[in-house]
C-alpha positions in Angstrom: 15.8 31.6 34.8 12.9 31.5 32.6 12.4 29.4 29.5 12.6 30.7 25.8 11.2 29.5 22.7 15.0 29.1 21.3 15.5 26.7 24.4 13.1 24.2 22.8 14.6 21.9 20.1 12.7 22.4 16.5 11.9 18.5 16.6 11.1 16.4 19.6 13.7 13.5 20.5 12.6 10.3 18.3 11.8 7.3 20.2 12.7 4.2 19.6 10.1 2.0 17.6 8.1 -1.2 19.4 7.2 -4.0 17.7 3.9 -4.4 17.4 2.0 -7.9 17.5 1.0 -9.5 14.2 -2.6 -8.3 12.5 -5.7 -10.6 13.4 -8.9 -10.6 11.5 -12.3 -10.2 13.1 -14.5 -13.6 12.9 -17.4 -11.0 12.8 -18.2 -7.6 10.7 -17.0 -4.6 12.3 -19.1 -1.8 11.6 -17.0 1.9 11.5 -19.6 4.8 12.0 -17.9 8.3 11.1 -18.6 11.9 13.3 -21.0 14.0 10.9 -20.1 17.3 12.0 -17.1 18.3 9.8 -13.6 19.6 11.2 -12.3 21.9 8.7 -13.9 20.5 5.5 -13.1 17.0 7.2 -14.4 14.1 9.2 -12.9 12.9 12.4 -12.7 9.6 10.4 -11.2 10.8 7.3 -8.7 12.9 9.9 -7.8 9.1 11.4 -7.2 8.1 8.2 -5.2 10.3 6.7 -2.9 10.2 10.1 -3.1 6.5 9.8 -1.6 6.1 6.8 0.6 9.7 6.8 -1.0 11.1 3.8 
């Protein structure tokens, strides 16, 4: 029996959520460099970002 793309469900299964640990600061400056070749008029940091924060 072969698999069919109506076999699939239209949304994977969600998951259930983890806590995460609380947020510490850095005692030092953290320094974020960013790709410079563009992925479709973006960054790969802007790209992080953007997924980060589901914009």
């Amino acid at each position: 029996m072969s698999t069919t793309w109506t076999d699939i469900p239209a949304q994977p299964a969600k998951t259930a959520s983890v806590p995460l640990p609380k947020p510490q600061p850095f005692g030092v400056p953290v320094l974020i460099g960013d790709c410079a070749s563009p992925l479709a008029g973006e960054t790969v940091l802007s790209l992080l970002m953007k997924r980060s924060t589901g914009a």
